[in-house]
N, C-alpha and C positions, 0 to 999 in steps of 0.2 A: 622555299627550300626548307627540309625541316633536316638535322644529324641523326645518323642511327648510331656510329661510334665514334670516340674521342679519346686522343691518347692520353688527355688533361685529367689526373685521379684527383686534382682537389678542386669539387664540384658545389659549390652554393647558393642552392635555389634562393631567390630573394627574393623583394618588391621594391622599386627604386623610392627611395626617401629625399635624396637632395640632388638637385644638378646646378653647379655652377657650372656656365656659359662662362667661353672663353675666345679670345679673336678666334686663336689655331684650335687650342686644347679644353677639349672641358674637364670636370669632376663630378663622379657619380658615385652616389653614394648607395651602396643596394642592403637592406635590413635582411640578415639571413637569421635563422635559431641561432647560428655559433657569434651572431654578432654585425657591428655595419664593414661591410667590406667597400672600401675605395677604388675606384678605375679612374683613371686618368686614359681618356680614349679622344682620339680628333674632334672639334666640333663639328665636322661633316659627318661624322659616325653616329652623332647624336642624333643629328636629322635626318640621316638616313635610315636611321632602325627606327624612327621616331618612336623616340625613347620621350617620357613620360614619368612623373610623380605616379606612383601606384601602377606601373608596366611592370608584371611577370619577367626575371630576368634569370640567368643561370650565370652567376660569376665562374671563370675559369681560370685557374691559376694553375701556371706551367712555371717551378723559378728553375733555374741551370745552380743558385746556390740559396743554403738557409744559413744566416749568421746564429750563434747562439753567443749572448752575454748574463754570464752567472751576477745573480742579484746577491746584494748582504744582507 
């Protein structure tokens, strides 16, 4: 299956850097230019995209809110 559109505007191409393995949940970690972006995604998601150190991935980030806290 490959996407031609996506309603998700904040798109970062990665390469996956770290996976922890978890019973339910894992943690993946994907190196994009803007930085490492984290996914907490099932660990049946993991093996079934058989995700991988160094797998080509697109993180997609859809939030409903963005908090903002003013630094001193």
């Amino acid at each position: 299956m490959s996407i031609e559109k996506i309603n998700a505007r904040n798109q970062f191409k990665g390469k996956i850097h770290s996976i922890i393995l978890g019973d339910v949940v894992s943690e993946v970690d994907v190196e994009t230019p803007a930085g490492i972006v984290t996914s907490v995604i099932t660990t049946r998601s993991v093996k079934d995209l058989d995700l991988k150190i160094g797998t080509e991935v697109v993180a997609l980030v859809k939030a409903t809110e963005v908090s903002l806290a003013k630094l001193l």
